[in-house]
C-alpha positions as CSV (number, residue, x, y, z in Angstrom):
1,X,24.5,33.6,2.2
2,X,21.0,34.8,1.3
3,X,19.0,32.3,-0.3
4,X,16.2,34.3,-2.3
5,X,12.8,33.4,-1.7
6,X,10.3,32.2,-4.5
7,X,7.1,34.3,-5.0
8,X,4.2,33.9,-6.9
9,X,3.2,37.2,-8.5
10,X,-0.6,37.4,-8.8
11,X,-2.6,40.3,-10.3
12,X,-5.9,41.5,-8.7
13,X,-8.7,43.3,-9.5
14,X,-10.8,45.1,-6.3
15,X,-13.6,47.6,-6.3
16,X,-12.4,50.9,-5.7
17,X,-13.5,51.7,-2.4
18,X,-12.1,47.8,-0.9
19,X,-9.1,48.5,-2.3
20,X,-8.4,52.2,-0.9
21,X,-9.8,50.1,2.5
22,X,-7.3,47.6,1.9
23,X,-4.0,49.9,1.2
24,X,-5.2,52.1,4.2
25,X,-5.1,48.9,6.3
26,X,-1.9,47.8,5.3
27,X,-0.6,50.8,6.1
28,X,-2.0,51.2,9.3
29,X,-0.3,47.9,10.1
30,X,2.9,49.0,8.8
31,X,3.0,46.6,6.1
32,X,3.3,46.9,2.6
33,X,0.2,45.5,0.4
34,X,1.5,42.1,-0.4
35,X,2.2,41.4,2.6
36,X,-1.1,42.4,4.6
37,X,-3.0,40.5,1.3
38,X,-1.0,37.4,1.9
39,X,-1.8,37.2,5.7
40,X,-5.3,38.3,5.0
41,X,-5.3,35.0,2.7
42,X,-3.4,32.6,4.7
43,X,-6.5,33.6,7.5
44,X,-9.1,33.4,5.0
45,X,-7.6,29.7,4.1
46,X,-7.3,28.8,7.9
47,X,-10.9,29.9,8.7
48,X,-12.2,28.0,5.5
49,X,-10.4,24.7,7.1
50,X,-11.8,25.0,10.2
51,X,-15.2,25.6,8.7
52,X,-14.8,22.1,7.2
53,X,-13.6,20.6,9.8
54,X,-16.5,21.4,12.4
55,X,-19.0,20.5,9.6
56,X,-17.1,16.7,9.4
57,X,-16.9,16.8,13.5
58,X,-20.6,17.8,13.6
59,X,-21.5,15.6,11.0
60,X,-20.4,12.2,13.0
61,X,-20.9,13.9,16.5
62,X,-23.9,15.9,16.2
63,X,-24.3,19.3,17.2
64,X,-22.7,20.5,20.4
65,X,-25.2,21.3,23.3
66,X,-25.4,24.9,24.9
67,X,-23.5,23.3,27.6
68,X,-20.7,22.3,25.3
69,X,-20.5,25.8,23.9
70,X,-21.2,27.7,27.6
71,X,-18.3,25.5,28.6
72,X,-15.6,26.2,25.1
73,X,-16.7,30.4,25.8
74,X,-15.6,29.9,29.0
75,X,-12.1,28.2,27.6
76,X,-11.8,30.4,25.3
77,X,-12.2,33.6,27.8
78,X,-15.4,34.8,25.3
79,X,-18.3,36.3,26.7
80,X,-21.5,33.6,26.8
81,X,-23.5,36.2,24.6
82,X,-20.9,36.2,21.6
83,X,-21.3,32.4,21.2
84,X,-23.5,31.6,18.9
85,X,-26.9,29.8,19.3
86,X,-26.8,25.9,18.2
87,X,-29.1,25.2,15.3
């Protein structure tokens, strides 16, 4: 038995040139538009939480040192020059 799935239909307004971007990259990932926008969102929504939760970890820890970041580029597999300089 298929159980349908609930949806909630949103209607969105882009400038012309993002949204041709946006239908072309959709497509180019073989998915249709909905589907692409709801990934692109779900991303969006992760990034925004880990935003928040590095500002509340730096607020009670303090900024990390370049040694703490040297060391997560290394953990990560990211070259040294693509991390970000503390502030």
């Amino acid at each position: 038995m298929i159980v349908p799935m609930k949806v909630d239909k949103l209607s969105v307004s882009f400038d012309p040139d993002l949204g041709d971007a946006v239908r072309d990259a959709a497509k180019r990932g073989g998915r249709g538009l909905s589907g692409w926008l709801a990934e692109a969102a779900e991303a969006k929504l992760r990034s925004e939480a880990l935003g928040e939760f590095l500002d509340d970890w730096e607020a009670e820890h303090g900024a990390p040192s370049a040694d703490q970041l040297a060391a997560a580029a290394a953990e990560l597999h990211l070259e040294a020059t693509s991390v970000p300089p503390a502030t």
